[in-house]
N, C-alpha and C positions, 0 to 999 in steps of 0.2 A: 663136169666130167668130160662130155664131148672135146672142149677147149683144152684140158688140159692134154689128153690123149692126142690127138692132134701135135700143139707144141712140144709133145716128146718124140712123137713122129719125124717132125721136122729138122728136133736137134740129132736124133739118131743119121739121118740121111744128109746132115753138114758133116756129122763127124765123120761118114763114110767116104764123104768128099776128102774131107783131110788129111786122112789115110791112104787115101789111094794118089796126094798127091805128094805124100811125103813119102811113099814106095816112088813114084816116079823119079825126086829128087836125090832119094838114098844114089840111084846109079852111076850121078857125076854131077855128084854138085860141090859147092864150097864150105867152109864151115857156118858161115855167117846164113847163105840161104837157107843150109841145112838146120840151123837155131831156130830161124823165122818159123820153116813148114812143123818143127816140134812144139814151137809154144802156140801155133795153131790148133795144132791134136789134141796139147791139152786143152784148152779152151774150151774147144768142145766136144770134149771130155766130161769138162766141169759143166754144162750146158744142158748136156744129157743126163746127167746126176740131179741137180737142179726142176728136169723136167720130171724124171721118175718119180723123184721126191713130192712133186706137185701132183703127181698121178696118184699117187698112193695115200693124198689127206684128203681125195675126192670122194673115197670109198667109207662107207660106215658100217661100222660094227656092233653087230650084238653081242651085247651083254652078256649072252643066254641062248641056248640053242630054243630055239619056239617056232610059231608059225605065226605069217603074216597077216591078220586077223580085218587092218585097216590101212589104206594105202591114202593117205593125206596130202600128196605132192604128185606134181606132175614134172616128166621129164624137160628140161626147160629151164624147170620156172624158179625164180631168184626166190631165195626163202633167208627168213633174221635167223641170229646162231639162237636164240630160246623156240622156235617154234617147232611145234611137233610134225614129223615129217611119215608117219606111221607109229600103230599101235602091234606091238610083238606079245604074242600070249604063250607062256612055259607050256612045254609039255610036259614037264616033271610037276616040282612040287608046288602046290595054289596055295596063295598066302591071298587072306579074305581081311580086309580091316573093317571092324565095325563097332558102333556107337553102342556104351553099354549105359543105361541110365543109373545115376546117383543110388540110385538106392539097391541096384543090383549089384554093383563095384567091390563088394565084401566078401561078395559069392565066388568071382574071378582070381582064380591062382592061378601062375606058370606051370604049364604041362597038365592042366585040367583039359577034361573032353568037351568037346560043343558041337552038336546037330546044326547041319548047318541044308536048307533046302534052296535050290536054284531053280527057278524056272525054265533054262535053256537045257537044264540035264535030269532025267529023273532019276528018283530016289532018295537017298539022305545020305551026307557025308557026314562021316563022323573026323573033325580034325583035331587039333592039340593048340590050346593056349601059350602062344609068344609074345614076350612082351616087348615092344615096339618104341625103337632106342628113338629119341630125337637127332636129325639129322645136325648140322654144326659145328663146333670145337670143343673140347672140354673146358670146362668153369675155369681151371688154371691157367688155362691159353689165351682169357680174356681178361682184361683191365676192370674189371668188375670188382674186383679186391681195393684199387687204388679210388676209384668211382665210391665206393661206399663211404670209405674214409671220406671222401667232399661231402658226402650228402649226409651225414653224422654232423660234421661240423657246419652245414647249412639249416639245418634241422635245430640246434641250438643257438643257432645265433639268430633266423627268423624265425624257429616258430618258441624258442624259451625250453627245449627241453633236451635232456641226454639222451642217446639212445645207442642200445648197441647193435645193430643191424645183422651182426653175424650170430649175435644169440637169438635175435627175436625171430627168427624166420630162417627154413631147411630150405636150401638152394641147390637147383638141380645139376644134374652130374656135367649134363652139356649145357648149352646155347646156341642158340641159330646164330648169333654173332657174336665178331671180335671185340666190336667198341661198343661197350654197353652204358648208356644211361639210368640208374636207377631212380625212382621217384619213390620217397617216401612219402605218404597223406597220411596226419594223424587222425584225419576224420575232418576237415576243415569245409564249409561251404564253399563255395564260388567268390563270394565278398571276403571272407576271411582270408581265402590265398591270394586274392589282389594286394590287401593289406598288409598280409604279411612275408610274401614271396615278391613284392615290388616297393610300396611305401615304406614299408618297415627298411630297406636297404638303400632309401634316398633314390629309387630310380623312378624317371618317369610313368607316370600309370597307365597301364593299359589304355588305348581310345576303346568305346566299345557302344560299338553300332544301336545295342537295347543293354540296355542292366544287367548285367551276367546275372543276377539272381532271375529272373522273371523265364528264365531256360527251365526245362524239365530236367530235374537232375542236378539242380542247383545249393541242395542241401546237405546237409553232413555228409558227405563220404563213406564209403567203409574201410576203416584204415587198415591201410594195407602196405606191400610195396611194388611197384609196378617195375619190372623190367622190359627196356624197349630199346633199341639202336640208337648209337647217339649219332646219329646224318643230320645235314643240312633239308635233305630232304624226304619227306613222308615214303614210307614202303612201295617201291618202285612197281610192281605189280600190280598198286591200287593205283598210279596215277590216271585220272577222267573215268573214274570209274561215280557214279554218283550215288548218294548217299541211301537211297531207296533199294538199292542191292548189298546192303552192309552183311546183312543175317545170312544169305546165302553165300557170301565169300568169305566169312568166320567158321562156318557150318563145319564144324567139324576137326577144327583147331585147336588146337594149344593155347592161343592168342586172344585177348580181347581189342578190339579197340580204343585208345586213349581216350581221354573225357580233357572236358576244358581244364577243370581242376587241376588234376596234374599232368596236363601237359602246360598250365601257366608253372605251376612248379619246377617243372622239369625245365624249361627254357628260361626260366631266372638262375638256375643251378651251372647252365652250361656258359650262361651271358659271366657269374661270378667265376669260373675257371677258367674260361677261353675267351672270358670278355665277347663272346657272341650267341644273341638269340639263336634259335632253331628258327628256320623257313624265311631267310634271307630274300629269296626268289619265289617261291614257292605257297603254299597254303596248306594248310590240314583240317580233314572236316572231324569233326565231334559228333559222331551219328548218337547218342545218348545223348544229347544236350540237344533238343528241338524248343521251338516256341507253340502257342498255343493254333499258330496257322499253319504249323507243319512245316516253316522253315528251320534251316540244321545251322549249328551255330560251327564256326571256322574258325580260325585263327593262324595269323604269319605276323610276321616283322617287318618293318613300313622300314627299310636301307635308308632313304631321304631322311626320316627325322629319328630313326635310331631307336624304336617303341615297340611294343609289341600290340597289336589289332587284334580285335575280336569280331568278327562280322558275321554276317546270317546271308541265307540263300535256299531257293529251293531245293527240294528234297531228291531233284529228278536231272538236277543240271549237273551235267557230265562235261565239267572243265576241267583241260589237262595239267593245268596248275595246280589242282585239289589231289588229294590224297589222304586214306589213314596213314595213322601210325599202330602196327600189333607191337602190343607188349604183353608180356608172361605175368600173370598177378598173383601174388602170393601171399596170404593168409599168417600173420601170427601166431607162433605156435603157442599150444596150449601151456 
């Protein structure tokens, strides 16, 4: 802010220079000097515009008229474009999000009342039931439509059966993203997706550090369909985040965490349409797929020999190479 304020300072008091010396010029000069002292003024003209413009994307705006509740930055100090630089609290209307358990979910309508009690205010507030849109695109704004149709025709060719994706399961209005990967599991163990998401299609097999059955989590599936980003790399928020903090940074989500299962699926899926595995560079952990010592099983793509890896690691190791993958999982309708 300082800097920029400043360099508008600066070009304001060139341009006055300019000016004053193209009034000197105006009194007898030629035409040629006189073009020179004008395409100076404009300049900086343009210079001072330029700075204003730089002044003016130094300032941040609310959203919302509120009060400044928490002040996170100091004047100075270089901050990244995601970091939070203060917390602003409404002084109109409080929107409360909260976790309603499974078996209360029935009782919840739009524009129903709820008691709602705070410890920083006494009393009880009584508010009103909103239902809480998912941030994203809409389902038709994403390739999700063209994705299914692969994973229909990958589905019959390795695992032997038809399916119709758009009947068997209600898909939601939005998506958190553009480019979606769907992973269909008909229930298959950890052995059977090897065999039949890799060997079944003549590609090399998995290397894998311990027996992908001997994981926790290594058994039938619950068939489902798993919607997830189709990136190169794991959910950018989770990157060196380590695996012992999984439940607290899902807590509350839409999302689950990918499993080895299918995300072997999902990366055989993407290798057959775009000819390339997921996690080129990179790695994803499996926080549901542990060993019996409590190491978490991983998985990327070895670029040198062209395979996809399955490897294990402790529970607690926060390497920035590692990342989840969330996907949205969706239940078969009845």
């Amino acid at each position: 802010m300082t800097v920029a304020k400043q360099g508008m300072r600066d070009a304001e008091s060139s341009l006055s220079l300019q000016q004053d010396q193209l009034a000197l010029t105006l009194a007898g000069a030629t035409p040629e000097a006189l073009a020179a002292e004008e395409a100076k003024v404009v300049a900086a003209e343009t210079a001072v515009a330029i700075k204003r413009h730089a002044v003016s994307q130094s300032y941040l705006y609310a959203p919302f008229a509120g009060l400044i509740a928490k002040q996170d930055t100091k004047v100075g100090q270089v901050i990244n474009a995601s970091e939070a630089v203060g917390v602003l609290i409404s002084e109109g209307a409080l929107i409360i999000e909260a976790n309603v358990p499974e078996a209360d979910i029935g009782q919840i309508v739009v524009g129903g009342k709820a008691n709602v009690d705070l410890d920083a205010f006494p009393g009880t507030f009584t508010l009103s039931v909103m239902p809480v849109e998912m941030a994203g695109y809409p389902f038709k704004e994403t390739d999700c439509m063209e994705w299914l149709d692969h994973m229909e025709q990958f589905a019959e060719r390795c695992f032997g059966m038809k399916v119709s994706l758009r009947k068997m399961f209600r898909f939601p209005a939005r998506l958190p993203w553009k480019k979606i990967l769907p992973i269909y599991n008909p229930g298959l163990t950890n052995r059977e997706m090897v065999d039949k998401a890799f060997v079944s299609r003549k590609l090399v097999a998995p290397y894998e550090a311990v027996d992908v059955m001997k994981y926790f989590g290594s058994v039938a599936n619950v068939p489902g369909l798993y919607l997830t980003e189709r990136s190169a790399k794991p959910t950018p928020a989770t990157m060196g985040l380590p695996p012992k903090f999984v439940k607290h940074w899902f807590a509350g989500r839409q999302t689950v965490p990918l499993n080895l299962c299918n995300y072997g699926i999902g990366t055989s899926l993407c290798h057959k349409v775009e000819n390339q595995f997921l996690d080129p560079v990179t790695w994803t952990w499996f926080p549901e797929n542990t060993l019996t010592d409590g190491n978490v099983a991983g998985g990327g793509c070895h670029p040198g020999y062209g395979k996809v890896e399955f490897y294990y690691l402790a529970s607690d190791v926060g390497n920035g190479c590692f990342g989840f993958r969330e996907a949205i999982f969706l239940k078969p309708q009845n």
